[in-house]
C-alpha positions as semicolon CSV with decimal commas, in nm:
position;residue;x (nm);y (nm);z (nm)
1;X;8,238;1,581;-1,062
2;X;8,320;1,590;-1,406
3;X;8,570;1,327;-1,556
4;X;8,756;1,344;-1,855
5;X;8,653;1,247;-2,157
6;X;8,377;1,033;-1,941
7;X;8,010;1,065;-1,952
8;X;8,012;1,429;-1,727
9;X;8,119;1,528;-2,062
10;X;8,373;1,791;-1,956
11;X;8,737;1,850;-1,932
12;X;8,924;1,698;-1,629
13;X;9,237;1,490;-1,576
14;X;9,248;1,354;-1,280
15;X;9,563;1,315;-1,075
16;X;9,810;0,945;-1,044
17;X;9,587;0,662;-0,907
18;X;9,796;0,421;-0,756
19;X;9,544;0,163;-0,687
20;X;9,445;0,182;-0,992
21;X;9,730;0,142;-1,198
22;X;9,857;-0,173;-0,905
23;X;9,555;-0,339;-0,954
24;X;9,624;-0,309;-1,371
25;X;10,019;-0,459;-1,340
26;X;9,959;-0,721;-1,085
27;X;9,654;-0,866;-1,332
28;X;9,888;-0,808;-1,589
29;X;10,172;-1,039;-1,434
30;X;9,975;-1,291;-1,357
31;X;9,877;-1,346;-1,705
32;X;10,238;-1,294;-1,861
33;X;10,286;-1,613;-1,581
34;X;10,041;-1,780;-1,742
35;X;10,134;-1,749;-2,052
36;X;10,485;-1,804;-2,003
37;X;10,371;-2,093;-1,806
38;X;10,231;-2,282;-2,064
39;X;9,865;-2,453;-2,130
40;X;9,931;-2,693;-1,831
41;X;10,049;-2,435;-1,607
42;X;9,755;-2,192;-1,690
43;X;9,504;-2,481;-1,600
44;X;9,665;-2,590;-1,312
45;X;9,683;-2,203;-1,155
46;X;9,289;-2,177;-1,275
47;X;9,179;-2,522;-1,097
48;X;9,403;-2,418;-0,774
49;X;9,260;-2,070;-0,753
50;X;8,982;-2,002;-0,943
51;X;8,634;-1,960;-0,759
52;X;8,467;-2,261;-0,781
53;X;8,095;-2,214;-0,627
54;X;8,082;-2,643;-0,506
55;X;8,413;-2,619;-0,338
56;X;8,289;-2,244;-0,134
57;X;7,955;-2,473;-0,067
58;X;8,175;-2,761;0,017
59;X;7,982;-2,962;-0,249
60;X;8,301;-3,081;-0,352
61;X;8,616;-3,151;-0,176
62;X;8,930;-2,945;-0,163
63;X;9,249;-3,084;-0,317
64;X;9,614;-3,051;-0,251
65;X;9,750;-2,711;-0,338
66;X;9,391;-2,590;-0,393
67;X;9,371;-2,225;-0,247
68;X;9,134;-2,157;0,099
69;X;8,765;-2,173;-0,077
70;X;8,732;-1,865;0,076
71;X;9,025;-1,708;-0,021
72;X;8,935;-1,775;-0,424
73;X;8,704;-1,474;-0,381
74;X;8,962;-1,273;-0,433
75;X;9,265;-1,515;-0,619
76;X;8,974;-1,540;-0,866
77;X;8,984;-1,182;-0,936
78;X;9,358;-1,168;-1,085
79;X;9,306;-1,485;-1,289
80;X;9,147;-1,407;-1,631
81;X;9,056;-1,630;-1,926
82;X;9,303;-1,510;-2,182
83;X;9,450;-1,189;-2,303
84;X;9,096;-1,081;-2,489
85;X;8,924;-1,104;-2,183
86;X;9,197;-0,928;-1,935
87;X;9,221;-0,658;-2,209
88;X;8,829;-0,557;-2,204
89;X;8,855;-0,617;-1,836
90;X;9,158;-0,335;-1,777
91;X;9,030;-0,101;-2,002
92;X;8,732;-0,041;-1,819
93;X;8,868;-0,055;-1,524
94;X;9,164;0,184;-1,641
95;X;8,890;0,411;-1,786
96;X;8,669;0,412;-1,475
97;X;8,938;0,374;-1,199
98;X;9,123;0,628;-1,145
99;X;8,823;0,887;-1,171
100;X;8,653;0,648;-0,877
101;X;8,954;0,653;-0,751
102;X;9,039;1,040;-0,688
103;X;8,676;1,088;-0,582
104;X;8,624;0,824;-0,311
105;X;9,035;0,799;-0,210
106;X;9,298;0,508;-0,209
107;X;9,203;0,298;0,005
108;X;8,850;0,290;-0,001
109;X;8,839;0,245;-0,374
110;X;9,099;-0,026;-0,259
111;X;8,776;-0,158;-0,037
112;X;8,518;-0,090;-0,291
113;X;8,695;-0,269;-0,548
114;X;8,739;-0,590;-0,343
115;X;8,412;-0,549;-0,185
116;X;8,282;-0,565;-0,490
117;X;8,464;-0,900;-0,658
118;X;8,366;-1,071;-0,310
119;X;8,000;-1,007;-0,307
120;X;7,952;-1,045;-0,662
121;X;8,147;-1,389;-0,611
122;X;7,900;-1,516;-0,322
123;X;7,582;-1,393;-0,544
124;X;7,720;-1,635;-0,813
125;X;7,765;-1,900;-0,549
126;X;7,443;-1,813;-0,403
127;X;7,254;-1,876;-0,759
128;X;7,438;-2,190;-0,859
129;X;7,574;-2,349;-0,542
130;X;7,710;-2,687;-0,692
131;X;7,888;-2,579;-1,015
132;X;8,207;-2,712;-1,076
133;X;8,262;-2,438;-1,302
134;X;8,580;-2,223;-1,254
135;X;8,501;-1,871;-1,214
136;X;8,758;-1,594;-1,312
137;X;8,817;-1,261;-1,382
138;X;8,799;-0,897;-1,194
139;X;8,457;-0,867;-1,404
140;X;8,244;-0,807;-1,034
141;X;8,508;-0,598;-0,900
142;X;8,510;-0,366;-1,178
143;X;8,137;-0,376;-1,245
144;X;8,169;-0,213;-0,872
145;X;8,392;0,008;-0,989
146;X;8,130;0,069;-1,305
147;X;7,822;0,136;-1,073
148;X;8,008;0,377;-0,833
149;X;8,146;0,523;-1,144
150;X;7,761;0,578;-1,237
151;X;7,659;0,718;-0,921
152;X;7,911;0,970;-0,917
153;X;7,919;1,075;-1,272
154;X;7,590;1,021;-1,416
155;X;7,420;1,342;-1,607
156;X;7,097;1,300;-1,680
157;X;7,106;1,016;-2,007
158;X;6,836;0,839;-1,947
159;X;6,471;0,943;-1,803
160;X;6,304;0,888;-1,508
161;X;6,068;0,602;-1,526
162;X;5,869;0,296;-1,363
163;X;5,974;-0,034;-1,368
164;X;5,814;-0,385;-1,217
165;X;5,594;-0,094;-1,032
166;X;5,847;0,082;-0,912
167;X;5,974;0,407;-0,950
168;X;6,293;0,445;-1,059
169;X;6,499;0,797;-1,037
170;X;6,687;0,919;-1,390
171;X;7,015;0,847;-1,228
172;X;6,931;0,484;-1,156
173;X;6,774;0,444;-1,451
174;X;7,164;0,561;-1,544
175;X;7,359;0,346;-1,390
176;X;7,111;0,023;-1,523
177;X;7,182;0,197;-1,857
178;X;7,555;0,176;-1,812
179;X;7,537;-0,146;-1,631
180;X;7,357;-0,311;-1,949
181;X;7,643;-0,141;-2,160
182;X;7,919;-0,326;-1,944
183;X;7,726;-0,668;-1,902
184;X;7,666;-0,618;-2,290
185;X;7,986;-0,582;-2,388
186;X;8,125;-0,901;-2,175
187;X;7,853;-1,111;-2,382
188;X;7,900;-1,027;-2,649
189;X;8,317;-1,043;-2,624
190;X;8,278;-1,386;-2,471
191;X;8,098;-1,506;-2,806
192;X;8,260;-1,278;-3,088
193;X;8,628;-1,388;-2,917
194;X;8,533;-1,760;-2,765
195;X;8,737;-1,645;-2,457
196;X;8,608;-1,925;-2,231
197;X;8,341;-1,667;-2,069
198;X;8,039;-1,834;-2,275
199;X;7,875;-1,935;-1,975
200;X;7,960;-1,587;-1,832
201;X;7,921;-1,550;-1,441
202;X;7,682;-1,265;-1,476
203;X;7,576;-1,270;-1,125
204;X;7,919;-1,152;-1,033
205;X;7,832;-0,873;-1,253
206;X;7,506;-0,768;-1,121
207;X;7,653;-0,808;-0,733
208;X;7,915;-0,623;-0,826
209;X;7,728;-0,344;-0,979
210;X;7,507;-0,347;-0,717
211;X;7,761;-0,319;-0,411
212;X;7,937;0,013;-0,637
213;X;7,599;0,144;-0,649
214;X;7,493;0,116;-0,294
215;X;7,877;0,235;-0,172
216;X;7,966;0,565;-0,385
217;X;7,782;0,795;-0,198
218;X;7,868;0,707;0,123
219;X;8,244;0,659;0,067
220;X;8,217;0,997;-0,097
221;X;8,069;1,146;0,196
222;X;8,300;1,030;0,427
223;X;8,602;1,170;0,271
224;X;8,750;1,433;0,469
């Protein structure tokens, strides 16, 4: 499995991935809405159906028009904090997609993707239970996306090595690589483009990155 111009380093385009390229135009359409919207309406779509950890905890109470709690794990994922930070966000996912994509099928990447935004959602929730603090973006989604991505493409870049005592194989020690590239990148985005992500949710990251990690194999395997 060697995509193109990816880390495998060889030659390959891979065919149309619809999922892909959905997942790209509805995130773009909801941000056109926003914008079109206006300040106010932007605000009022991210305090209706952003993930907020204290109203999943039921810290805080729901209000009218406020989406299920439950539900914001995955409303959260189309809402983004600007046109910066949906940019970064569908690049990556453009770049990594569709390879994911062809390798694991439609609609388990389809899974995999959501998977993905949903567990790396609860992890956030999980670490800071009472925060009022909107959380948006398909950031854990696509760091899914990123770690599966790893899994299936990694060649060798980094060595094989120990860490906290444990030994860790060269294509984990990969994927970390590449998952420090992607969590970089966010960081340093949020702070270079004051995009709103300064107090970046990185433990939708991290679950996110772990739940592509844990899944490429298997889906791969189970492809017939």
């Amino acid at each position: 499995m060697k995509p193109e111009g990816g880390f495998g380093g060889a030659s390959f385009t891979p065919p149309a991935a619809p999922v892909t390229r959905a997942l790209v135009a509805v995130c773009v359409l909801v941000q056109v809405a926003a914008t079109i919207g206006g300040m106010a309406f932007s605000e009022t779509l991210a305090s209706h159906a952003a993930l907020i950890p204290a109203r999943v905890t039921g810290s805080v109470p729901s209000s009218p028009g406020d989406v299920p709690a439950a539900l914001t794990l995955l409303t959260s994922l189309f809402l983004h904090a600007g046109w910066i930070h949906l940019t970064l966000n569908l690049t990556f996912l453009w770049w990594v997609g569709r390879h994911v994509e062809v390798e694991i099928g439609r609609a388990r990447f389809l899974v995999l993707y959501a998977l993905s935004g949903i567990i790396g959602g609860l992890l956030q929730v999980a670490v800071a239970p009472h925060s009022t603090e909107a959380v948006v973006g398909a950031s854990g989604a696509i760091a899914g996306v990123f770690g599966a991505y790893a899994v299936l493409f990694a060649r060798s870049r980094a060595r094989a090595r120990r860490v906290l005592g444990i030994q860790v194989s060269t294509e984990v020690a990969t994927a970390l690589w590449y998952a420090a590239t992607w969590i970089g990148l966010q960081l340093l985005t949020a702070v270079a483009f004051n995009t709103g992500e300064g107090g970046i949710a990185i433990w939708t990251h991290i679950g996110g990155f772990i739940v592509g990690l844990i899944f490429a194999q298997p889906f791969v395997r189970r492809v017939a």
